[in-house]
Backbone as JSON Lines, residues from 0, in Angstrom:
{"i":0,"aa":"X","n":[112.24,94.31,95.94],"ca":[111.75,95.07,97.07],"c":[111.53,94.1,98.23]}
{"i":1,"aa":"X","n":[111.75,94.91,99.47],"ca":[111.73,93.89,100.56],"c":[110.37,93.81,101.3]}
{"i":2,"aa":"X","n":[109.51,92.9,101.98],"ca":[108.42,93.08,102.35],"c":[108.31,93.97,103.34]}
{"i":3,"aa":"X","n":[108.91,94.23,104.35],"ca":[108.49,95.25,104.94],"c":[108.52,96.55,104.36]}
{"i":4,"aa":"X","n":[109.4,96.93,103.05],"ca":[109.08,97.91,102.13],"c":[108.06,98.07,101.57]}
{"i":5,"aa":"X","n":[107.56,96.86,101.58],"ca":[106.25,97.13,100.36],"c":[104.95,97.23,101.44]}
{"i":6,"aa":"X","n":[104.95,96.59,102.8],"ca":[104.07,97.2,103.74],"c":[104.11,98.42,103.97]}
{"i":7,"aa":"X","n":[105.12,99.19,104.06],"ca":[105.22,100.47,104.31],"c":[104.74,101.45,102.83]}
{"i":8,"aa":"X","n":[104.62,101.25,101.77],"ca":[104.09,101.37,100.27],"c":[103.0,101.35,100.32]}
{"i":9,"aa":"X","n":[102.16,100.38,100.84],"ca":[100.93,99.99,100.78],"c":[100.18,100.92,101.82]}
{"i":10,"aa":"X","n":[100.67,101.25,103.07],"ca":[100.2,101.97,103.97],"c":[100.16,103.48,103.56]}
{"i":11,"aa":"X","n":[101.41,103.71,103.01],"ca":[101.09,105.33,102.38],"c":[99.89,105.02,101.24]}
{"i":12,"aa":"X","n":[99.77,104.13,100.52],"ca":[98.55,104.59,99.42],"c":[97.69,104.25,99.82]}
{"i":13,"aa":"X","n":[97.47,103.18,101.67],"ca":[96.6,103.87,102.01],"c":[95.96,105.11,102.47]}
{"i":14,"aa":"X","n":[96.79,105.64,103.19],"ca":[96.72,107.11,103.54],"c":[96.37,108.38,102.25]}
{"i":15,"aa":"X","n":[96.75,108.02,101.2],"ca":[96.74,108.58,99.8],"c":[95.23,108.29,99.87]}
{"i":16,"aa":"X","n":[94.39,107.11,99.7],"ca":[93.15,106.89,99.69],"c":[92.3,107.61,100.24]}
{"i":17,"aa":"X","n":[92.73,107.5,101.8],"ca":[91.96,108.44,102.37],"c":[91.82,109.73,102.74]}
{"i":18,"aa":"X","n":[92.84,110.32,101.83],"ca":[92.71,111.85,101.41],"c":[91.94,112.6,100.2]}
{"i":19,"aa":"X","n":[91.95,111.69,99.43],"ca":[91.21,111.42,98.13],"c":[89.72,111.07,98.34]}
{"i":20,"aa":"X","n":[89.37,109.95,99.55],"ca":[88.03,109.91,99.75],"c":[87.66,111.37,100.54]}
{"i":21,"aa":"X","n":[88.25,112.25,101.54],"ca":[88.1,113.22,102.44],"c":[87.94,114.22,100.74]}
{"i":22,"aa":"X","n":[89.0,114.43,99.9],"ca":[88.52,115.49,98.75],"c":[87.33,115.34,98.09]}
{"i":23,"aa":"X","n":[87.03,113.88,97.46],"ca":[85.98,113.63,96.63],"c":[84.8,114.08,97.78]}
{"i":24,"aa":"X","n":[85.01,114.04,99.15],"ca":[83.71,114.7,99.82],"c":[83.18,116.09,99.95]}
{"i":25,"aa":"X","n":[84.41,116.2,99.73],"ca":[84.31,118.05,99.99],"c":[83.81,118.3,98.4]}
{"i":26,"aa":"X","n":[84.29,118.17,97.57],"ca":[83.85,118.48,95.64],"c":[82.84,117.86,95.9]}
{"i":27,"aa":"X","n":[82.53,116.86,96.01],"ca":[81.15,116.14,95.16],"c":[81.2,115.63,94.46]}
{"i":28,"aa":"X","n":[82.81,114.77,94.3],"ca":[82.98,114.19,93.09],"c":[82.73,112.58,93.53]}
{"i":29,"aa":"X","n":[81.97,111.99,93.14],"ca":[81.96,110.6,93.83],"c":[82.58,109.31,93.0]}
{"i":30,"aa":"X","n":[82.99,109.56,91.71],"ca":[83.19,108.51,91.1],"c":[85.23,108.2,91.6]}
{"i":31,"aa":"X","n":[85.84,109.56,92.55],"ca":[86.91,109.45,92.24],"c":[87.12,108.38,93.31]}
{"i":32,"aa":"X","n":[86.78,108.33,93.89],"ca":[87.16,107.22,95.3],"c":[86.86,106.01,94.84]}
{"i":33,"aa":"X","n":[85.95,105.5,93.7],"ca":[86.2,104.46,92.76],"c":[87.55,103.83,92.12]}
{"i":34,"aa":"X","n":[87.62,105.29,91.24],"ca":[88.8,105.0,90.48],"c":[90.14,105.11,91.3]}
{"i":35,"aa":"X","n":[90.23,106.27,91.87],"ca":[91.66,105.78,93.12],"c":[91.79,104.71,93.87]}
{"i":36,"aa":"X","n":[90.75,104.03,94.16],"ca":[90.6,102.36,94.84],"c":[91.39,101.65,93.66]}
{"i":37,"aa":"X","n":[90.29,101.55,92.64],"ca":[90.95,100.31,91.3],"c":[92.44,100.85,90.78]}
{"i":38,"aa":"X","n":[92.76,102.09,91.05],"ca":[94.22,102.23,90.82],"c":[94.87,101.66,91.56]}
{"i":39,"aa":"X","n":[94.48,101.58,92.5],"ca":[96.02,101.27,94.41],"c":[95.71,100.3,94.29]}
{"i":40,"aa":"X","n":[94.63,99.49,93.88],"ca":[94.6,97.75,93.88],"c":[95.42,97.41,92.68]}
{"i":41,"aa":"X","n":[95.56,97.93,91.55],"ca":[96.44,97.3,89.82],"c":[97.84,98.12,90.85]}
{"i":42,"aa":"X","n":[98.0,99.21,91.68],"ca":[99.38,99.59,91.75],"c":[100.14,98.51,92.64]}
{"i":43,"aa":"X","n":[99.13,98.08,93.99],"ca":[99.55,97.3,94.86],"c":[99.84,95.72,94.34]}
{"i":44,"aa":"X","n":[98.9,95.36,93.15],"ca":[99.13,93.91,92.84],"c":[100.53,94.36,92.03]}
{"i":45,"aa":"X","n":[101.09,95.03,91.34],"ca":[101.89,95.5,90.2],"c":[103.3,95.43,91.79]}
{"i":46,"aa":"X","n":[102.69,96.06,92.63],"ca":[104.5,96.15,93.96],"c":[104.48,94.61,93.96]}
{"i":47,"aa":"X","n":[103.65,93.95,94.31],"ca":[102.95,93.11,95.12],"c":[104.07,91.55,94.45]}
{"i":48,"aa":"X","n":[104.34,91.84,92.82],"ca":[104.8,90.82,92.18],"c":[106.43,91.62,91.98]}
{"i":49,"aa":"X","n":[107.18,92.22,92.88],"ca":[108.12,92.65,92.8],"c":[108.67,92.48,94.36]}
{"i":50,"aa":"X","n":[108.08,92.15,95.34],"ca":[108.75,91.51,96.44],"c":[109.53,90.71,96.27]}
{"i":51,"aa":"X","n":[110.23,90.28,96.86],"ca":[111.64,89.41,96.63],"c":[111.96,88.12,98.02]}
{"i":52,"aa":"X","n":[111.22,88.91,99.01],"ca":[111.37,87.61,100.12],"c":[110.29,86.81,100.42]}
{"i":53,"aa":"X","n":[109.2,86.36,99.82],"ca":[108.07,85.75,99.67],"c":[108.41,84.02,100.33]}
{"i":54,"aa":"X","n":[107.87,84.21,101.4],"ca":[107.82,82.72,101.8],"c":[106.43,81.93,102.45]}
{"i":55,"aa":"X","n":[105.71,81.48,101.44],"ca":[104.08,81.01,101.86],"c":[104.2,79.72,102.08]}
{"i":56,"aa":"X","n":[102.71,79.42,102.83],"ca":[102.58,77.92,102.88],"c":[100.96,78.35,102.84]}
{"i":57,"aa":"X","n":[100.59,76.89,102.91],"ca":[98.77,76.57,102.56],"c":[98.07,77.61,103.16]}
{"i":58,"aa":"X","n":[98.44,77.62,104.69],"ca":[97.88,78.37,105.97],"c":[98.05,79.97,105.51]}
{"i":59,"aa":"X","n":[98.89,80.59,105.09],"ca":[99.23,81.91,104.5],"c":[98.16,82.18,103.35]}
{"i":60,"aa":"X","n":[98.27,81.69,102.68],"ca":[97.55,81.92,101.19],"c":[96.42,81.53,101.79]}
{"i":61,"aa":"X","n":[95.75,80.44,102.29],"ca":[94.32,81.01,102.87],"c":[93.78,82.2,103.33]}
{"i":62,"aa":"X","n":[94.9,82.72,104.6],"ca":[94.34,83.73,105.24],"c":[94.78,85.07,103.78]}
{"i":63,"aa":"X","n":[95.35,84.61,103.28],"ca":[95.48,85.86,101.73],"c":[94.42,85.95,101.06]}
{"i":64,"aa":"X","n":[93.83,84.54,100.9],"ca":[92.56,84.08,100.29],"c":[91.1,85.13,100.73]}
{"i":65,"aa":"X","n":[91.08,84.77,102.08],"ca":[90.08,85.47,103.07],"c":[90.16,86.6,103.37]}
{"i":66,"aa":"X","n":[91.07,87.58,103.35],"ca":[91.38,88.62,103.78],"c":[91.41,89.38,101.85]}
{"i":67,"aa":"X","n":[91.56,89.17,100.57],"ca":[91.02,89.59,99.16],"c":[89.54,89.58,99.16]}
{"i":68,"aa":"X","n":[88.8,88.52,99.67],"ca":[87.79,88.07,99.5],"c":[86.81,89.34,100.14]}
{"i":69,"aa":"X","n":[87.1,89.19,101.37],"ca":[86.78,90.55,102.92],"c":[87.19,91.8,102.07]}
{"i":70,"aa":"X","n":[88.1,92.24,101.56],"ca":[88.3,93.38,101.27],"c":[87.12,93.69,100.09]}
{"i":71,"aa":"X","n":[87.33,92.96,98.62],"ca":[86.65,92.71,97.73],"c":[85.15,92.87,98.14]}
{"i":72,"aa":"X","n":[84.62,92.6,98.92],"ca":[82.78,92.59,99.38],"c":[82.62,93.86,99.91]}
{"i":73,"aa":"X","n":[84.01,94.49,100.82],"ca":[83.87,95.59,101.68],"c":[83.78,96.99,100.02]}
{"i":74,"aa":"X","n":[84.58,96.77,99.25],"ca":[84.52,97.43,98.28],"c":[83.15,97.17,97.31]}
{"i":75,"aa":"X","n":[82.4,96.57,97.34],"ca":[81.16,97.0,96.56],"c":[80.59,97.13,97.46]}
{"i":76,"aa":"X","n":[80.53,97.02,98.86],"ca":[79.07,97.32,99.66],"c":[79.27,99.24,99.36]}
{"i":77,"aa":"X","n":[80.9,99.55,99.45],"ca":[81.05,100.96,99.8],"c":[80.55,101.34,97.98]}
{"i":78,"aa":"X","n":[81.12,100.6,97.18],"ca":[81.05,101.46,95.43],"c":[79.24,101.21,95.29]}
{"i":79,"aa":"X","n":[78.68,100.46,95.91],"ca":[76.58,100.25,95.66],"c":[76.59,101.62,96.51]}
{"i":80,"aa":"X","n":[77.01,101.98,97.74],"ca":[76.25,103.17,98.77],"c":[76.87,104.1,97.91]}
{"i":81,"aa":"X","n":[78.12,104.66,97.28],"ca":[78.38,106.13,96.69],"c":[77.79,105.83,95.53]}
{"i":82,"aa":"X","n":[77.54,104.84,94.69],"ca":[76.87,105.09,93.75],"c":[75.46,105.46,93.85]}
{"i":83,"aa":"X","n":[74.39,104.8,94.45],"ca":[73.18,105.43,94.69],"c":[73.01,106.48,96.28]}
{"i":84,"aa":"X","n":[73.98,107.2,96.59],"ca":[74.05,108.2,97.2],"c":[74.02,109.33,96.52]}
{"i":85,"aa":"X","n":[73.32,110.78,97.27],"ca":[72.85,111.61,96.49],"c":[73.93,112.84,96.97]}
{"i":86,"aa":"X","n":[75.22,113.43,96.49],"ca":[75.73,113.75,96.67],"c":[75.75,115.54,96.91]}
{"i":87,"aa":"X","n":[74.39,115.9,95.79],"ca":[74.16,117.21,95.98],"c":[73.33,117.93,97.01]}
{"i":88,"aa":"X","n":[72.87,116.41,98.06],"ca":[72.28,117.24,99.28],"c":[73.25,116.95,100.45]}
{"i":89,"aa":"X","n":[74.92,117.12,100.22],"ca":[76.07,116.9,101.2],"c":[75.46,118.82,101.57]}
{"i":90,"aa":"X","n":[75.43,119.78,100.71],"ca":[75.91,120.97,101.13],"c":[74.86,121.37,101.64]}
């Protein structure tokens, strides 16, 4: 797969995400925006090792480094707030 293929992959499951977070709001289901996260992260690392034009240096993989790291913190600040969020006073 070519990288700008797999950017364009990654952008639909983002968009997939955030249809899934917009449903789990409307149900009340809060654990699904969990598990559809940890899916698109095992689906995206799983594309992620099937690119084919991969060309890094130190400077790349840092900012890869920093930008997992940023995402990774942004995802438990959000999985601590839906978990002790009280979902049955949405309605």
């Amino acid at each position: 797969m070519k990288k700008n293929t797999f950017y364009l992959v990654v952008g639909c499951i983002a968009l997939a995400l955030l249809a899934i977070f917009w449903y789990s709001v409307e149900v009340h289901i809060r654990f699904l925006v969990e598990v559809a996260f940890i899916i698109a992260i095992v689906i995206i690392y799983a594309l992620r090792r099937t690119v084919t034009d991969i060309i890094e240096d130190e400077r790349t993989a840092k900012i890869s480094e920093q930008a997992a790291l940023r995402t990774f913190q942004v995802f438990w600040v959000i999985f601590c707030v839906t978990w002790s969020f009280d979902w049955s006073k949405m309605a």
